[in-house]
C-alpha positions as CSV (number, residue, x, y, z in Angstrom):
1,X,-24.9,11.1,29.8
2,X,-28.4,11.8,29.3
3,X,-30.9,9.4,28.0
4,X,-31.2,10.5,24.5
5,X,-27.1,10.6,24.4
6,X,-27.6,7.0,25.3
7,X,-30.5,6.1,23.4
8,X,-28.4,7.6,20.2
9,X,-25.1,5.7,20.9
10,X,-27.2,2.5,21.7
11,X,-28.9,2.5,18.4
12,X,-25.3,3.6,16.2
13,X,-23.6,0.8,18.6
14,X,-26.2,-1.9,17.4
15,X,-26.3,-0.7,13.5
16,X,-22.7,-1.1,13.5
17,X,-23.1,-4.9,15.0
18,X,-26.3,-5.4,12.6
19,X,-23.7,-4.2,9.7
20,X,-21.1,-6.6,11.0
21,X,-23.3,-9.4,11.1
22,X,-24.7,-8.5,7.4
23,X,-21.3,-8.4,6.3
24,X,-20.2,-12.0,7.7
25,X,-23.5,-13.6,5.7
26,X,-22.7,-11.8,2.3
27,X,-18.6,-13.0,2.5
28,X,-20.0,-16.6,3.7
29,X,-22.4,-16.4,0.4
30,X,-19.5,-15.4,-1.4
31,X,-17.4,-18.5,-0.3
32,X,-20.2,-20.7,-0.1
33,X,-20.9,-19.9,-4.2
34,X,-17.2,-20.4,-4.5
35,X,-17.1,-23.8,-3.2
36,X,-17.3,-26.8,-5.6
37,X,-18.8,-29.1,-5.3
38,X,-21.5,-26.8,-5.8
39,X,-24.7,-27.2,-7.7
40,X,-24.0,-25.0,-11.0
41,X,-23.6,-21.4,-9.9
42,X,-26.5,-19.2,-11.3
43,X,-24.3,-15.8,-12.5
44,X,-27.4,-13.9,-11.3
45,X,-26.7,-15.2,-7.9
46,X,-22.9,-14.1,-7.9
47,X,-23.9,-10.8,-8.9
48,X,-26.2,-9.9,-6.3
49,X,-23.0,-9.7,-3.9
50,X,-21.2,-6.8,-5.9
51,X,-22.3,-3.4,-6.1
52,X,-22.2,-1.9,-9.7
53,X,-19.1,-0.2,-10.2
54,X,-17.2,-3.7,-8.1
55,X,-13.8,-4.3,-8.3
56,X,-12.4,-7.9,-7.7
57,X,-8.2,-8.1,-8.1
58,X,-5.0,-9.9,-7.3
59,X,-2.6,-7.8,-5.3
60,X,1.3,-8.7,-5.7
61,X,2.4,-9.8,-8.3
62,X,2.0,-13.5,-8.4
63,X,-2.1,-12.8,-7.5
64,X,-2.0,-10.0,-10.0
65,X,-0.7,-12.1,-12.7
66,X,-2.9,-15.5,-11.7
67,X,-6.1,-13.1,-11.4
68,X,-5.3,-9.6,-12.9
69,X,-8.1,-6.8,-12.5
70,X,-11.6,-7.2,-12.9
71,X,-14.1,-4.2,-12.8
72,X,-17.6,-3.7,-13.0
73,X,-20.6,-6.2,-11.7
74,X,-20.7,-7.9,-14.9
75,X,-17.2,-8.3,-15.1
76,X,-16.3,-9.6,-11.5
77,X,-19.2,-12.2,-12.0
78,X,-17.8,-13.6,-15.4
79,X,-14.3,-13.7,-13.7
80,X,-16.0,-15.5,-10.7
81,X,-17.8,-18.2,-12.7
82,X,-15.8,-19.2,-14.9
83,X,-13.6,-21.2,-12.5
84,X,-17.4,-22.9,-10.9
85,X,-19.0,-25.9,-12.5
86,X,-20.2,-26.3,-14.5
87,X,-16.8,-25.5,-16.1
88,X,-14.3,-28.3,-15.2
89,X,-11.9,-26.5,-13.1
90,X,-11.9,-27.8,-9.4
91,X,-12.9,-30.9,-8.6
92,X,-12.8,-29.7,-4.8
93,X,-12.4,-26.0,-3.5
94,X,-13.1,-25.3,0.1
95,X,-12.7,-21.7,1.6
96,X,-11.9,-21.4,5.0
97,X,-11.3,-17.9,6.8
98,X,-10.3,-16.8,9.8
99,X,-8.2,-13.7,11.6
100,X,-11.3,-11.1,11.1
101,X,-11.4,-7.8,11.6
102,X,-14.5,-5.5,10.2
103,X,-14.5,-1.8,10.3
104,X,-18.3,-0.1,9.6
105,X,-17.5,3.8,8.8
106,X,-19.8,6.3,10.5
107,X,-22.8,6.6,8.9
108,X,-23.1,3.2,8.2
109,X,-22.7,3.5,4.6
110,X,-19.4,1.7,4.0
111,X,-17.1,-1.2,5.6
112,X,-14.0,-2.5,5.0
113,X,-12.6,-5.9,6.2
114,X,-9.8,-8.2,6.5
115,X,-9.6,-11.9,7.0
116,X,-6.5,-14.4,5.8
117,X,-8.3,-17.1,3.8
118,X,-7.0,-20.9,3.4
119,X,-8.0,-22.7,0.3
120,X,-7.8,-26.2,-0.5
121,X,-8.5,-27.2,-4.0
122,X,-8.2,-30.5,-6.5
123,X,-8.4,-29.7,-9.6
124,X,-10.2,-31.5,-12.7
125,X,-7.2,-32.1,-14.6
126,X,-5.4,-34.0,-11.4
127,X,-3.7,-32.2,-8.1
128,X,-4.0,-30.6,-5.4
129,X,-3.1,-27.5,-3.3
130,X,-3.0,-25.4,-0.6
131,X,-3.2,-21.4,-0.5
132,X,-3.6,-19.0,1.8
133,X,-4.4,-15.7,0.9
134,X,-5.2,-12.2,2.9
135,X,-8.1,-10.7,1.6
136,X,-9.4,-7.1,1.9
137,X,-12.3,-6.3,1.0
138,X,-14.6,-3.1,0.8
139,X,-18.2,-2.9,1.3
140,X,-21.3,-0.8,0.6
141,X,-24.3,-0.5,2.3
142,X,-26.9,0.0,-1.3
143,X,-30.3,0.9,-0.2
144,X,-30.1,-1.2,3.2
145,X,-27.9,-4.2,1.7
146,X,-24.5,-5.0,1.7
147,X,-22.4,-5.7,-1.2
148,X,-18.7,-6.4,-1.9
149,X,-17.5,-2.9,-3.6
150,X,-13.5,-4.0,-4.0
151,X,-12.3,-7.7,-3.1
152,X,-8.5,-7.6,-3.1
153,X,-6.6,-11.0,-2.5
154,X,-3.0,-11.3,-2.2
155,X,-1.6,-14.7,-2.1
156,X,0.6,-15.3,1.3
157,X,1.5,-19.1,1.1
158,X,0.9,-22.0,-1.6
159,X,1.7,-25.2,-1.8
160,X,1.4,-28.7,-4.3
161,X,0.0,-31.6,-2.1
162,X,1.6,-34.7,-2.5
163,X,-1.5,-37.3,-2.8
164,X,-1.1,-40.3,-0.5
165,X,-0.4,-43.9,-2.3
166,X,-2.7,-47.0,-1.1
């Protein structure tokens, strides 16, 4: 191969990491916003992660019916928010993920992704539970920054936990 051949796939090989590594930061934003407690969530701050046109929805049908089909940045964010403080809703809510596998498409342009999230929550009202959830996700690349184009969550596993007596 000659040095331009390699100069070429060196530089597509480290956009594609440099995409990854965007791609990582903008889903642990995402979480991070999600995660209560949480200093009130600015909706200005949730929608800088979602292209335009985004799409954010439950796939199955107990996700489709807890979360139905949100489109459009303004939209997604509303959906988003109104579950973070300062509405009551969790008292806790961590996001864990794991099992990732990213996918940049030639030309850099677009991603797609798939990690299997855990999520433990307490709610306001009392409770508590555990979910896990596999989430696919799309990406855009929107003059040089990444943003969530289609979030897709199906719910795999939940369950009530039993709080422990003194």
């Amino acid at each position: 191969m000659d040095s331009a051949l390699q100069l070429q796939d060196l530089t597509q090989r480290l956009a594609v990491l440099e995409a990854e590594g965007a791609i990582r930061r903008l889903l642990a934003r995402y979480m991070d916003l999600c995660d209560v407690p949480h200093a009130p969530v600015q909706v200005e701050q949730l929608a800088a992660l979602f292209t335009e046109d985004a799409v954010w929805e439950g796939v199955g049908a107990q996700a489709a019916k807890s979360f139905g089909r949100q489109q459009g940045r303004q939209a997604v964010t509303a959906f988003v928010a109104s579950y973070l403080p300062p509405v009551e809703h969790f008292a806790l809510n961590l996001h864990l993920l794991t099992s990732e596998s990213i996918a940049v498409e030639q030309g850099g342009v677009t991603a797609s992704g798939q990690w299997i999230m855990q999520q433990v929550c307490t709610y306001s009202q009392g409770g508590s539970e555990l979910f896990s959830a596999r989430l696919n996700i799309d990406f855009a690349c929107v003059d040089g920054q990444w943003l969530i184009a289609h979030f897709r969550t199906c719910r795999l596993f939940n369950t009530v936990l039993a709080e422990r007596s003194a």
